[in-house]
C-alpha positions as a Markdown table, in Angstrom:
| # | Residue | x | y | z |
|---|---|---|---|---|
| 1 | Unk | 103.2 | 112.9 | 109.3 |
| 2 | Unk | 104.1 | 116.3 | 108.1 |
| 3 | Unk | 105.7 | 117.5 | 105.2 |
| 4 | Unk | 109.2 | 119.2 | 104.7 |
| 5 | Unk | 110.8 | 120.4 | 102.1 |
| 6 | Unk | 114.0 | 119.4 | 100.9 |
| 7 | Unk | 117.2 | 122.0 | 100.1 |
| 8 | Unk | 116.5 | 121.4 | 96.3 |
| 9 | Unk | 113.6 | 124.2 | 96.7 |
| 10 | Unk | 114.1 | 126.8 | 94.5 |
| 11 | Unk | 111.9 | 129.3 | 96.7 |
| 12 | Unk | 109.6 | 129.4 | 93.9 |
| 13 | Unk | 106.4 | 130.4 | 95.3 |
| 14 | Unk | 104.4 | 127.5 | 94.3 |
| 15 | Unk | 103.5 | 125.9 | 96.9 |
| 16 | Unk | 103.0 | 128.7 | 99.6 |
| 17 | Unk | 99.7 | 130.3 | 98.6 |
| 18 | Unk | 98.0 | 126.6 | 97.9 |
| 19 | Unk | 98.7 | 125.5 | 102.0 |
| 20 | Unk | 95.0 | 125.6 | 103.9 |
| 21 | Unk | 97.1 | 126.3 | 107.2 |
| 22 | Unk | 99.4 | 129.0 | 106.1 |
| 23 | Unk | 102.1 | 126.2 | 107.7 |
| 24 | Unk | 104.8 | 127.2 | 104.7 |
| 25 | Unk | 107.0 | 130.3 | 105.8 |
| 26 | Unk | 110.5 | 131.5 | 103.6 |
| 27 | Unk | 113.6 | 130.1 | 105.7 |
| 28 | Unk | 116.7 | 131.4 | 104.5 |
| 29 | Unk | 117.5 | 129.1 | 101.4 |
| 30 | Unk | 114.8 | 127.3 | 101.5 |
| 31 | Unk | 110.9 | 127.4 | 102.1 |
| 32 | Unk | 109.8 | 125.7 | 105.6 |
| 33 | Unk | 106.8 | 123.8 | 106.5 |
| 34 | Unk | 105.6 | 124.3 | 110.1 |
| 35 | Unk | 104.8 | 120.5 | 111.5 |
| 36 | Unk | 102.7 | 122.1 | 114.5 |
| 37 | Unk | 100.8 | 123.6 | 111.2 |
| 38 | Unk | 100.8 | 120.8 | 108.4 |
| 39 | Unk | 97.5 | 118.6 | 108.3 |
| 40 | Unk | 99.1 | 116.7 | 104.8 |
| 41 | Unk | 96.3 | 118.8 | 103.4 |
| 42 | Unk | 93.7 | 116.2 | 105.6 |
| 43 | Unk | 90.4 | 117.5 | 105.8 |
| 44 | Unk | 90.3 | 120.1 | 102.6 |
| 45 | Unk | 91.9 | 118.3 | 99.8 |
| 46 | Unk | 92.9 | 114.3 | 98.2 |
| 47 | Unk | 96.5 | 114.8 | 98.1 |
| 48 | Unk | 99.2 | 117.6 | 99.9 |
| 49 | Unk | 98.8 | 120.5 | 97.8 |
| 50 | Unk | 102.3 | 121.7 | 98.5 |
| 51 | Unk | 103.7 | 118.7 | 97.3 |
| 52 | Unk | 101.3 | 118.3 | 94.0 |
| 53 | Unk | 102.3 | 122.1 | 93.0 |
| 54 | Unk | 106.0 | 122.0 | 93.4 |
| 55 | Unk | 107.8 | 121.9 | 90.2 |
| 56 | Unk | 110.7 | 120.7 | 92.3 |
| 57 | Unk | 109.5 | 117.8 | 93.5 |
| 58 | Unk | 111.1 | 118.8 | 96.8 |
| 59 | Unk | 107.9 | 118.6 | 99.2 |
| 60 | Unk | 108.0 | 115.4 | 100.7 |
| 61 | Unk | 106.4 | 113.4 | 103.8 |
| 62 | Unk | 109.0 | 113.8 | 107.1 |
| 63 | Unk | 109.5 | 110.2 | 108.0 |
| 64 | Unk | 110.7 | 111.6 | 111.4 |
| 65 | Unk | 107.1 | 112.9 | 111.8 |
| 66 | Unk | 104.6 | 110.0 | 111.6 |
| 67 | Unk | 101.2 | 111.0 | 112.7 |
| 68 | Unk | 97.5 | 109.1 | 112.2 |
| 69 | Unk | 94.8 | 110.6 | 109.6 |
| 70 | Unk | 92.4 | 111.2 | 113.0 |
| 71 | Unk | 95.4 | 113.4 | 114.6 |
| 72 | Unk | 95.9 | 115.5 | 111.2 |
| 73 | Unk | 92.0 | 115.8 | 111.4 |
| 74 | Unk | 92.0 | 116.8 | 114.4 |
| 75 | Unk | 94.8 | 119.6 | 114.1 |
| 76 | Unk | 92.8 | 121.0 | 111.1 |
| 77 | Unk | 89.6 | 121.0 | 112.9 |
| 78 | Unk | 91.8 | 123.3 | 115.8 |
| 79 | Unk | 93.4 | 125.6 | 113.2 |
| 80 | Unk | 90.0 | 126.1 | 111.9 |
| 81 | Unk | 87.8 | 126.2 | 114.6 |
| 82 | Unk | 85.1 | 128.2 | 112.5 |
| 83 | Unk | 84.8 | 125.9 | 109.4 |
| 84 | Unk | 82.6 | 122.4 | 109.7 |
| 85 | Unk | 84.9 | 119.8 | 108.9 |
| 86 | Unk | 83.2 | 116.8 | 108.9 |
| 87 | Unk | 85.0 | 113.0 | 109.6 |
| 88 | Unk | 84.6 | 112.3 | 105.8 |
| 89 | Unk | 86.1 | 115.3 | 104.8 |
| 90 | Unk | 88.9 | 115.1 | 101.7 |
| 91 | Unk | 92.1 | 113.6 | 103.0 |
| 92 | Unk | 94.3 | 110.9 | 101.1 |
| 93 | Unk | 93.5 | 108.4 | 103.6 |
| 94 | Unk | 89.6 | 107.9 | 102.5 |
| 95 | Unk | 88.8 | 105.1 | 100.9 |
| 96 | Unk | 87.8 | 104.5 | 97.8 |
């Protein structure tokens, strides 16, 4: 699913330069995650980066967004079309 963040965002920069997919944009109070953008992260890191930077605590999953690991794989794999991301590629739902 993808992430959102919640009004208690402070627009405090954290979290914007550490997205792979450029998905967080400044709304008007509050920063905004792009769901057609957000990959959780899946395929370059363990864990969301926006949501293991913010000193908020205000980056959280959107339970109205629930998507499987292979369709956040996928996405990545189209919003980087020119990097190799392979199917065991960093992503919170690996095993181990």
């Amino acid at each position: 699913m993808a992430y959102r963040i919640t009004r208690d965002c402070n627009l405090c920069d954290a979290c914007v330069p550490e997205c792979p997919n450029e998905a967080i944009t400044a709304g008007s109070t509050v920063y905004v995650i792009d769901p057609a953008k957000c990959t959780e992260c899946v395929g370059f890191f363990d864990e969301p980066q926006c949501q293991a930077v913010c000193p908020q605590e205000c980056c959280l999953p959107d339970p109205d967004r629930p998507e499987a690991p292979a369709d956040l794989l996928a996405r990545a794999r189209q919003l980087h079309p020119d990097e190799d991301i392979p199917d065991d590629a960093p992503s919170r739902f690996a095993a181990g």
